[in-house]
C-alpha positions in Angstrom: 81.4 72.4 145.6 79.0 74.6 143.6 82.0 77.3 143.7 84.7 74.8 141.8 81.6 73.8 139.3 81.7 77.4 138.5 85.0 78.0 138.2 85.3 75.1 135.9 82.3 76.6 134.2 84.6 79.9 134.0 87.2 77.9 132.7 85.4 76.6 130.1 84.1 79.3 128.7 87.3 81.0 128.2 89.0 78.3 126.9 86.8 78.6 124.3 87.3 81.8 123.5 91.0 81.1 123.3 90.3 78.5 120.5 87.9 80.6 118.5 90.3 83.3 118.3 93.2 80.7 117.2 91.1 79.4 114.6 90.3 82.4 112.8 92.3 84.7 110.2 90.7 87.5 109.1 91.9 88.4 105.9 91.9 92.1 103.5 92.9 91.6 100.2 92.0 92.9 96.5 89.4 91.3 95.0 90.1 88.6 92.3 93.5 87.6 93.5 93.3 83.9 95.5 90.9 81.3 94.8 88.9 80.2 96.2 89.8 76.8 96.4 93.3 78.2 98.0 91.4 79.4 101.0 89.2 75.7 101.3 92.9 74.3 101.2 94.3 76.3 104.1 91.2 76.2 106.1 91.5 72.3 105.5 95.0 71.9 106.3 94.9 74.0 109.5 91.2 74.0 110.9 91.9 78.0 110.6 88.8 79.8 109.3 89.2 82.0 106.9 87.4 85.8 107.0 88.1 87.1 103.5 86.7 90.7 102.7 87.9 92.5 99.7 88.6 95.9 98.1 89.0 97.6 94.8 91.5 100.4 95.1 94.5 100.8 97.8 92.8 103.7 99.1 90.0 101.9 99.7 92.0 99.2 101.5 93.6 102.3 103.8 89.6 103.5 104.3 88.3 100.5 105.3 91.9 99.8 108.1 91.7 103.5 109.3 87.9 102.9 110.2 87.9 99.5 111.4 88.3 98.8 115.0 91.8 98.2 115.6 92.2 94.1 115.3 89.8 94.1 112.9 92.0 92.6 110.3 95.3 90.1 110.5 96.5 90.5 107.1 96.3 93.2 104.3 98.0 93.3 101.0 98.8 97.2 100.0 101.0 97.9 97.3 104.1 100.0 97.4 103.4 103.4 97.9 100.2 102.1 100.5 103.0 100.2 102.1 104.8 103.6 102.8 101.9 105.5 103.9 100.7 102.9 106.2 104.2 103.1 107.9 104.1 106.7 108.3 100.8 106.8 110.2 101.2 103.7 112.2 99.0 101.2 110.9 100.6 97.9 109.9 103.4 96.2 112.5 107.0 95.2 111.8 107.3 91.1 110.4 108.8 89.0 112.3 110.7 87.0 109.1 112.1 84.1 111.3 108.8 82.5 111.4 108.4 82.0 107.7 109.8 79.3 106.5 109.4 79.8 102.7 110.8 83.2 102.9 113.8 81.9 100.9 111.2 81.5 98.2 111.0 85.5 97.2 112.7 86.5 94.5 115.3 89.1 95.8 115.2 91.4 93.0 111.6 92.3 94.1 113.1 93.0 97.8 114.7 96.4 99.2 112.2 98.8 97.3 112.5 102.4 98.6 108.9 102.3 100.1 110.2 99.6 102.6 114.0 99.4 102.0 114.6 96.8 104.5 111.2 94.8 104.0 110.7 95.3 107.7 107.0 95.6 107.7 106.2 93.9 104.4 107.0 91.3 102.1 106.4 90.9 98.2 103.2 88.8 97.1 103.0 89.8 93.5 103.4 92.1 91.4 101.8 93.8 88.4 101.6 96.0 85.5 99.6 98.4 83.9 99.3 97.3 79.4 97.6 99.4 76.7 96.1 96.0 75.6 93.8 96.0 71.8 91.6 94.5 69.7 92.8 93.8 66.2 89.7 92.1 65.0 88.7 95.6 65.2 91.0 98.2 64.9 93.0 97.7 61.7 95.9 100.8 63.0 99.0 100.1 65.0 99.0 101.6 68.5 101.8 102.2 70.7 100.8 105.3 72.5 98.3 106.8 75.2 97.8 109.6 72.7 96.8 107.5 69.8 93.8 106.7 72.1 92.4 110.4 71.7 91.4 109.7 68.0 87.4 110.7 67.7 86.7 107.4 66.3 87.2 105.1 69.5 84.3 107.0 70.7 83.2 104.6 73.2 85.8 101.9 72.8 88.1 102.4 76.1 87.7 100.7 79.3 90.0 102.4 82.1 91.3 100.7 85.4 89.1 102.9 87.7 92.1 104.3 89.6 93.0 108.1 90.4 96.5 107.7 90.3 96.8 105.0 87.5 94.5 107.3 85.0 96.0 110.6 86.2 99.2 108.9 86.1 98.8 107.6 82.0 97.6 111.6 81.1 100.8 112.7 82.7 102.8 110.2 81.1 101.1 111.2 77.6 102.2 114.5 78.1 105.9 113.8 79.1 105.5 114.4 82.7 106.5 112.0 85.7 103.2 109.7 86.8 103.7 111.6 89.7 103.7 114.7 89.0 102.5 117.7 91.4 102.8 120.5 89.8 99.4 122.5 89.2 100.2 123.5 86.2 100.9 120.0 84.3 98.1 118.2 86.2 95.6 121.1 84.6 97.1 119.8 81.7 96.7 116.3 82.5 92.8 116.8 83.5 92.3 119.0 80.1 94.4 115.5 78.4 91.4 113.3 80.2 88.3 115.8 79.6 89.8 115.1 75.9 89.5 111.4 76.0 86.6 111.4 78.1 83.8 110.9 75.3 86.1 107.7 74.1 86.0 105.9 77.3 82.9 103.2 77.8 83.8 102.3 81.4 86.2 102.5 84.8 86.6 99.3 86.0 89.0 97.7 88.4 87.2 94.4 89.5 86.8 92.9 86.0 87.9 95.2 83.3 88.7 91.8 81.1 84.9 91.6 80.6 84.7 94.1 78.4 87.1 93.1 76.0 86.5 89.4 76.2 82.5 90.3 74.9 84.2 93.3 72.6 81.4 96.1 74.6 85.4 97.8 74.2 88.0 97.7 71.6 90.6 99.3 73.9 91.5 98.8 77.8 94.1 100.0 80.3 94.0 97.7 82.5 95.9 94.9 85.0 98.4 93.0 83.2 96.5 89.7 85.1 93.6 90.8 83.6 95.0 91.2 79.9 95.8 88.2 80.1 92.8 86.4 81.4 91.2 88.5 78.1 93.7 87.2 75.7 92.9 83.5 76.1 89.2 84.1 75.4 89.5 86.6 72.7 92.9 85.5 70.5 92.8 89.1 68.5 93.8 90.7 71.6 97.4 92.4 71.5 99.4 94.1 74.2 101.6 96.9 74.7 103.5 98.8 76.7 103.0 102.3 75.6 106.1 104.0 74.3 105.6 107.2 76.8 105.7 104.6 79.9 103.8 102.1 82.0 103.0 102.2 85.7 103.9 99.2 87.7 103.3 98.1 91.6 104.2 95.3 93.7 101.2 94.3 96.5 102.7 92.8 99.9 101.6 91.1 102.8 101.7 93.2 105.3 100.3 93.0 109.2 98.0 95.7 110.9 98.9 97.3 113.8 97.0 95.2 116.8 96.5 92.4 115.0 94.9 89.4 116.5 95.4 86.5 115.1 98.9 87.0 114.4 99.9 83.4 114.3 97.4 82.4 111.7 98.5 85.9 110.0 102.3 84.4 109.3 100.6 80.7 108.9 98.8 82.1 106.0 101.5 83.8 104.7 104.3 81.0 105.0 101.5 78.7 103.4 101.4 81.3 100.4 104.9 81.5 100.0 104.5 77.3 99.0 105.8 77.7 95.6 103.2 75.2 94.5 100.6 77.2 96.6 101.5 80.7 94.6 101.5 78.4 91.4 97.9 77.9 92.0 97.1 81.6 92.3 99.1 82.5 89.5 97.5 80.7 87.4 94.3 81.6 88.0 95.5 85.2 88.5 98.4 85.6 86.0 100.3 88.7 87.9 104.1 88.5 87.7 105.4 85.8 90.0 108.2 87.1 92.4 108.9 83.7 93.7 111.5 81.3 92.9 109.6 78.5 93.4 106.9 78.5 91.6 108.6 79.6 88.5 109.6 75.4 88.4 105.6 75.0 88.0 104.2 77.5 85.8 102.7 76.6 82.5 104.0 77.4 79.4 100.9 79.5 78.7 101.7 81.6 81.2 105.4 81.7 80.4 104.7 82.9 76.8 102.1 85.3 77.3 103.8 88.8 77.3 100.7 90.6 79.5 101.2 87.8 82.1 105.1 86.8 82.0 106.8 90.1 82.0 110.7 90.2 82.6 112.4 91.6 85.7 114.0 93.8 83.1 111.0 95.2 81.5 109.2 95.5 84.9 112.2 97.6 86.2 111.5 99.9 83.2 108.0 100.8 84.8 107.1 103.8 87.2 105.8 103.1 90.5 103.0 105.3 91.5 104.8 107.4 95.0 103.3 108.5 97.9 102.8 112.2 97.8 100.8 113.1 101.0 98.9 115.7 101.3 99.5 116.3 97.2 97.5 113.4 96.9 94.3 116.7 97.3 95.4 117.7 93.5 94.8 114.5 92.6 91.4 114.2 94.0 90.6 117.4 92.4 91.4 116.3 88.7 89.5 113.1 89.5 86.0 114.6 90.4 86.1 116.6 87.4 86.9 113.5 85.1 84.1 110.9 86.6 
């Protein structure tokens, strides 16, 4: 008798254990890009709790999954070029797609990119720009170029995206190179182009660059579309370009690590995403370009006429994706530490 009470007692206790690791997602995403209230809703209509942790940059995102215990993490969202990387050494699994029954929803011009051809390990979640955006109230001039920003009298007026290849990218561009260029000689260039503008830029900021041009601390930003936007409805003189040398542009995907282990809530969370009234929400909160079918029947006119937010597939497709360059990716690091 006392032998089945511990076996039952066994029993128990694993069962338990089975439930707690159903019930859980644990989630790596960028910071700033689902509400909060979008999480309470899915832990709500599943009983699944959510474990949301955040980065800044996709190489922190790659840090923080290459030094985490593998299972650490269920879902990630790297952009393109991340995507491809992560492929390459192993670290995110391939999708099974039957189990998602919103996948219809994805608009199929943002499908069959060269960093995934096939979408086999990820899917599109948004996707996003890089603007030049302005402040009007302030600066009476015109500008339409990177190099217009070298002028000695926005001393102190620029907030930057604080990201390697995105800044490194825009001084390459201003010189009439490819964003991702590798040769030594043109990135010397591009690091002389940024020791140049150094003295005009205020701040790096990827988590909230908006902030700085909503209280005017900057006249000037390079920064996320979502985040233009965002700017734009608090400050009205705000105007945005896309700078005649070129603009960088990257999709972010949901994507599964290798050994995941909650891989059902993984694609749960996913399919539930894919809602086009779900996305709606996240858009408009986080006014990236929507690459869903759906929810384009529910966004706001607001969003629809605001050229930061509401790009067009054609102008999006005029943009240059930042590539994976492996080990190249040392000249870049290089150039950086002598810009910050």
């Amino acid at each position: 008798m006392k032998k089945i009470i511990i076996f039952i007692f066994l029993l128990l206790i694993l069962s338990g254990c089975t439930t707690s690791k159903e019930n859980v997602v644990n989630i790596l995403n960028w910071s700033s890009y689902i509400p909060d209230e979008v999480i309470r809703d899915f832990e709500e209509k599943y009983g699944i709790k959510v474990n949301y942790s955040t980065y800044s940059s996709n190489e922190e995102c790659l840090a923080k999954l290459s030094s985490a215990k593998e299972g650490t993490y269920d879902l990630i969202f790297p952009s393109d070029y991340m995507v491809e990387l992560m492929i390459k050494r192993n670290l995110i699994q391939k999708l099974d797609k039957s189990r998602l029954t919103n996948l219809e929803n994805i608009n199929y011009n943002y499908l069959n990119y060269n960093y995934d051809y096939y979408n086999e390990y990820s899917l599109p979640f948004l996707a996003a720009s890089v603007v030049l955006i302005y402040d009007t109230s302030k600066i009476d001039e015109t500008i339409t170029s990177y190099n217009d920003l070298l002028d000695d009298k926005y001393k102190g007026e620029i907030v930057l995206i604080d990201d390697q290849r995105i800044v490194i990218g825009m001084a390459l561009m201003a010189l009439g190179y490819d964003m991702n260029d590798t040769d030594v000689n043109h990135l010397e260039e591009a690091k002389n182009w940024l020791l140049e503008l150094k003295d005009n830029i205020k701040a790096f900021d990827s988590d909230s660059p908006k902030t700085f041009m909503i209280s005017k601390e900057t006249s000037i930003g390079v920064i996320w579309n979502a985040e233009a936007a965002l700017a734009m409805k608090q400050n009205p003189n705000l105007k945005v370009v896309y700078p005649t040398e070129g603009f960088s542009v990257s999709i972010d995907n949901f994507a599964i690590p290798k050994g995941a282990k909650n891989i059902d809530n993984a694609y749960l969370f996913i399919d539930y995403i894919l809602d086009g009234k779900v996305m709606q929400k996240i858009i408009e909160d986080y006014p990236y370009k929507n690459v869903n079918f759906e929810t384009q029947n529910y966004l706001s006119i607001d969003y629809l006429n605001n050229d930061a937010s509401n790009i067009s597939d054609i102008k999006f497709n005029t943009g240059s994706f930042v590539k994976n360059i492996d080990e190249k990716i040392e000249l870049y690091d290089k150039v950086w530490a002598e810009i910050k």
